[in-house]
C-alpha positions in Angstrom: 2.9 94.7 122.3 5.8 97.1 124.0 7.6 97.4 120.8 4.4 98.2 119.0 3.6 101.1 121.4 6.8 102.3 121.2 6.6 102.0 117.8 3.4 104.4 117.7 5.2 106.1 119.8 8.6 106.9 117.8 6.2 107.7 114.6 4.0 110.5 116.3 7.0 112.1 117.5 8.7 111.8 113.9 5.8 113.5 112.8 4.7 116.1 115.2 9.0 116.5 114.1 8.7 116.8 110.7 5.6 118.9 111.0 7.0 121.7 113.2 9.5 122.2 110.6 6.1 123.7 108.8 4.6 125.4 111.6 5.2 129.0 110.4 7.9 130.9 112.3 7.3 134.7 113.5 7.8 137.6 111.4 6.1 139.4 108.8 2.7 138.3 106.9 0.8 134.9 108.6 3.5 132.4 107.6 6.5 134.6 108.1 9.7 135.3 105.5 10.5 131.6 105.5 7.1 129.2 105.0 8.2 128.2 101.6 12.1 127.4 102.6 10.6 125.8 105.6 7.9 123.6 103.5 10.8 122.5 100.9 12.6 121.8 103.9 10.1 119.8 105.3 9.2 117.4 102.3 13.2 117.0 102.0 13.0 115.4 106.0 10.4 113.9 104.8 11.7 112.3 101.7 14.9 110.9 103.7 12.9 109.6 106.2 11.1 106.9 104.0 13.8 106.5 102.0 15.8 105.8 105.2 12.8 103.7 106.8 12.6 101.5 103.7 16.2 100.7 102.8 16.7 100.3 106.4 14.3 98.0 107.0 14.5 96.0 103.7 17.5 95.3 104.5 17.0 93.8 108.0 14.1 92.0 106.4 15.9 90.8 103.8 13.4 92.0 101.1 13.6 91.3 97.7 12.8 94.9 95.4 9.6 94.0 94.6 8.8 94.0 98.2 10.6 96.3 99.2 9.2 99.0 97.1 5.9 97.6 98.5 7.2 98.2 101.7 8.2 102.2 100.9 4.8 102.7 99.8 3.2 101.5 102.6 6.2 103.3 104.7 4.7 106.8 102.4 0.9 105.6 103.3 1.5 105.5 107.1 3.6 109.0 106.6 0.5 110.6 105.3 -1.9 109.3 107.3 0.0 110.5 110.7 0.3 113.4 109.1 -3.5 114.4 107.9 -3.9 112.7 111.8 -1.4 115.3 113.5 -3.1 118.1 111.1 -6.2 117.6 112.4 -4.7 117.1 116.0 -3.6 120.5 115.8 -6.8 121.7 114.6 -8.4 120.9 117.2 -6.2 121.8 119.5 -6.3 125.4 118.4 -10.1 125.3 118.7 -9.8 123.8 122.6 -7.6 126.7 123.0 -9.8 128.8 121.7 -12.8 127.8 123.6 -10.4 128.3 126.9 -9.4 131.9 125.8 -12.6 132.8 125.6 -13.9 131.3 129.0 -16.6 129.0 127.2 -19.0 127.0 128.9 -17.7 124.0 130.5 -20.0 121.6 128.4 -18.4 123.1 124.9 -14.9 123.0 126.5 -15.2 119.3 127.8 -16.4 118.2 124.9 -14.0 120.0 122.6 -11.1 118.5 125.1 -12.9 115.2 124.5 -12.4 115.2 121.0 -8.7 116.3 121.4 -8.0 113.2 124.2 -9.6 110.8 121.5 -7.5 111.8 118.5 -4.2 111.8 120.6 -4.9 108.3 122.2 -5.8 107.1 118.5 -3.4 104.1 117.2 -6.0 103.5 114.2 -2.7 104.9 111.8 -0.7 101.9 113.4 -3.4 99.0 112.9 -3.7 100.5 109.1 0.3 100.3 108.4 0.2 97.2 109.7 -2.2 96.0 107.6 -0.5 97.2 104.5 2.7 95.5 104.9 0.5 92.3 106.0 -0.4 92.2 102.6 3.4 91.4 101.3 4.9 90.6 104.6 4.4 87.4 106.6 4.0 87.4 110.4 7.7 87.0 111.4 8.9 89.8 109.2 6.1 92.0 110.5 7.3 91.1 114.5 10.9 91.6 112.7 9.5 95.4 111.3 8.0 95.9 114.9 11.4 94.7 117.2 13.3 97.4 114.6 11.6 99.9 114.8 12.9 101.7 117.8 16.2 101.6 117.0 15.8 102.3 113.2 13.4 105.4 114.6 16.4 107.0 117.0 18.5 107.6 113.8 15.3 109.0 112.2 15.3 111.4 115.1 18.5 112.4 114.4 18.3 113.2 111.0 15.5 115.3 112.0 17.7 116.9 114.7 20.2 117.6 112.5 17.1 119.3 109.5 16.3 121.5 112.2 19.8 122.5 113.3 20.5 122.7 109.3 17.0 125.0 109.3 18.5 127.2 112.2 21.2 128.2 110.2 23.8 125.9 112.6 24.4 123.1 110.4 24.5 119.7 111.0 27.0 119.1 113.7 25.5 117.6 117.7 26.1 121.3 118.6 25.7 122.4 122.3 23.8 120.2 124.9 23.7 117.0 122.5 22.4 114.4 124.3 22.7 110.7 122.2 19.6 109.8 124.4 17.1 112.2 123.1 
């Protein structure tokens, strides 16, 4: 059960990741100079993501390519769905801090936070990916998927590091204050 939290875990963070390469950054017009380099940008992390989730973990599985396709589609499914998830997560969130800003009554604000505590503590996105790959996978190479994942999910993190880095105009060296550990 550890590894599946952590598992949970490691995917939100890859997300809220990958999806703050699409917030828009500051500067001129709503979505600033950049939005469509930074989108681009964002489907490429994307992209390598479940292309390094699936080979990664087809091999350790020792998948056939039948199954492991089947595996990089359920790998896409579960991408989407944290993403519409951390979407409306942020929608949300912008209307809680709305409600705050504007000193709202204590019901609408409680009930507003309510909805934002719910959709955080959610692992629904989990349960369903789990369910996809139980359609091809037996149970031992879905505990196999689960004991991976962390470790697989690290590199994930740095080849997110390094898109944002790349982003920044730095390129993709550790850089200053690189911490392994993050």
């Amino acid at each position: 059960m550890r590894h599946a939290h952590a598992f949970l875990l490691t995917t939100t963070l890859l997300v809220g990741a990958t999806a703050a390469l699409a917030e828009p950054p500051p500067g001129p017009g709503p979505a600033g100079p950049f939005a469509g380099k930074r989108e681009e940008m964002r489907a490429r992390v994307e992209q390598k993501i479940k292309t390094y989730l699936t080979v990664e973990l087809a091999s350790r599985l020792a998948l056939d390519q039948k199954r492991a396709l089947q595996l990089g589609d359920a790998v896409q499914r579960h991408m989407e769905r944290k993403h519409q998830r951390g979407e409306k997560m942020r929608t949300e969130a912008d209307k809680l801090r709305e409600l705050v800003e504007k000193k709202a009554p204590d019901a609408a604000v409680k009930s507003q936070l309510d909805m934002v505590v719910g959709l955080a503590g959610k692992d629904d996105d989990l349960h369903a990916f789990l369910g996809d790959t139980g359609k091809f996978l037996n149970v031992t190479e879905q505990a196999k998927l689960a004991l991976s994942m962390p470790e697989i999910m690290r590199d994930v993190h740095r080849l997110v590091r390094e898109a944002k880095r790349e982003f920044r105009g730095r390129g993709p060296g550790p850089g200053p204050g690189h911490d392994d550990d993050e």
